[in-house]
PyMOL commands that place a pseudoatom at each C-alpha (Angstrom):
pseudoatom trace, name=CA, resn=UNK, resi=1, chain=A, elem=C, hetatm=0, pos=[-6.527, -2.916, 5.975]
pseudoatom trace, name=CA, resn=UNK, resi=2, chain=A, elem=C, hetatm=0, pos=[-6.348, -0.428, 3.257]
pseudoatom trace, name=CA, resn=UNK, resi=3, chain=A, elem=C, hetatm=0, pos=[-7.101, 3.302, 2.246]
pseudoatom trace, name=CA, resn=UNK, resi=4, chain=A, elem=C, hetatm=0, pos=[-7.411, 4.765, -1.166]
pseudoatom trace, name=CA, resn=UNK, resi=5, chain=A, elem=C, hetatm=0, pos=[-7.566, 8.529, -2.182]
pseudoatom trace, name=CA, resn=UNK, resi=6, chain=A, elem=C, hetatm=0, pos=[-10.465, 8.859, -4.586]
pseudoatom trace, name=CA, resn=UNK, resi=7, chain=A, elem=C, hetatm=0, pos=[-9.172, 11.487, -6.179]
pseudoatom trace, name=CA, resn=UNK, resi=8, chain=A, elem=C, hetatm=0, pos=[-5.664, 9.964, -7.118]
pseudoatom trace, name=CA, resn=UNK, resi=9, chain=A, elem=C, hetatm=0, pos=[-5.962, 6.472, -6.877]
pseudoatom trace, name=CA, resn=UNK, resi=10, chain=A, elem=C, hetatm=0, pos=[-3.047, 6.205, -4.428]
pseudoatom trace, name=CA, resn=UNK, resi=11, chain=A, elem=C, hetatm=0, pos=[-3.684, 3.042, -2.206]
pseudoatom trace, name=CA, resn=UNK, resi=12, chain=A, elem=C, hetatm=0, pos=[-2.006, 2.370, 0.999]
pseudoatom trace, name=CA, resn=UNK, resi=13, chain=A, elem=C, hetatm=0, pos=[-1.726, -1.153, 3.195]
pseudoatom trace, name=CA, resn=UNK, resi=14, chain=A, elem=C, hetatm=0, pos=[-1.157, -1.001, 6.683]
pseudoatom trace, name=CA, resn=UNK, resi=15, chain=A, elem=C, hetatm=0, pos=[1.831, -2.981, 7.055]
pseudoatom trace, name=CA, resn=UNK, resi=16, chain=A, elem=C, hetatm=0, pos=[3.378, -4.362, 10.195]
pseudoatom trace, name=CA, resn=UNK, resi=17, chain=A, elem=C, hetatm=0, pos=[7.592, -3.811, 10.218]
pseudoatom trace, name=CA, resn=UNK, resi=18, chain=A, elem=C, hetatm=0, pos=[8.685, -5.690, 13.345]
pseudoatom trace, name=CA, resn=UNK, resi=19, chain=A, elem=C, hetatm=0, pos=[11.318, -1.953, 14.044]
pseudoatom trace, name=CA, resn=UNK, resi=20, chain=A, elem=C, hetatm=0, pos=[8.662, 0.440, 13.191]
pseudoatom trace, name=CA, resn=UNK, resi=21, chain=A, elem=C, hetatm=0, pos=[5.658, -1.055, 14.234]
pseudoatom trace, name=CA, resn=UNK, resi=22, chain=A, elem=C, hetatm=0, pos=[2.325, -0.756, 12.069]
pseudoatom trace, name=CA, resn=UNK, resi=23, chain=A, elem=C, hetatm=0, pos=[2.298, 1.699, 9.578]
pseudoatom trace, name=CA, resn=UNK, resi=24, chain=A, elem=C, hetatm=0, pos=[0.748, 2.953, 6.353]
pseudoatom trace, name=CA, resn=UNK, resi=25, chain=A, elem=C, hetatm=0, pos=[3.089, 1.421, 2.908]
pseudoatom trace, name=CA, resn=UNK, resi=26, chain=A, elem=C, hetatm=0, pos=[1.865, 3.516, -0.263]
pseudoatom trace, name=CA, resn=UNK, resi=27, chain=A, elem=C, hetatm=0, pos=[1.437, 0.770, -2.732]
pseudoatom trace, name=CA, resn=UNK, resi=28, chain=A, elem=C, hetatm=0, pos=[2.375, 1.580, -6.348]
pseudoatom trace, name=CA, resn=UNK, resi=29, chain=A, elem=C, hetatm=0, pos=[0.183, 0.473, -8.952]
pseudoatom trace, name=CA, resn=UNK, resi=30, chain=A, elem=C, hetatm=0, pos=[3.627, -0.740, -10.641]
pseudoatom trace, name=CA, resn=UNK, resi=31, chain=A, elem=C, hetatm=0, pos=[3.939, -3.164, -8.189]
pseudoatom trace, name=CA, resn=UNK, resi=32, chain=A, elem=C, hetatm=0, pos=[0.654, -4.311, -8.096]
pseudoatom trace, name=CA, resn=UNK, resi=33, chain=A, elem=C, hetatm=0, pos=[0.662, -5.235, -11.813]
pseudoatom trace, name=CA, resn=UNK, resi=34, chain=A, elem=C, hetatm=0, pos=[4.124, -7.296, -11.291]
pseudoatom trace, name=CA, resn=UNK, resi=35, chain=A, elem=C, hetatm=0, pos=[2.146, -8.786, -8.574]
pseudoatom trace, name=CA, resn=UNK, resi=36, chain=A, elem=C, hetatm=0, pos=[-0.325, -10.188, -10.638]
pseudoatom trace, name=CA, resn=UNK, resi=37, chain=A, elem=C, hetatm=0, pos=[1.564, -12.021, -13.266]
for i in range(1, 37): cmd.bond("trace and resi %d" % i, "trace and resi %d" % (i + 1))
show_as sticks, trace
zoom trace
């Protein structure tokens, strides 16, 4: 599941963390172009 602020273009991802449970990870768009190649 994810969220994005409109207005920013920040993105979250719920993320499950088997000590803190499920929570919301802000995903950089940094990351997500190192992701892609």
């Amino acid at each position: 599941m994810y969220k994005i602020n409109s207005q920013t273009g920040e993105t979250w991802r719920m993320t499950f963390d088997q000590s803190k449970g499920y929570f919301w990870e802000a995903i950089n768009h940094i990351n997500m172009d190192a992701v892609e190649k």
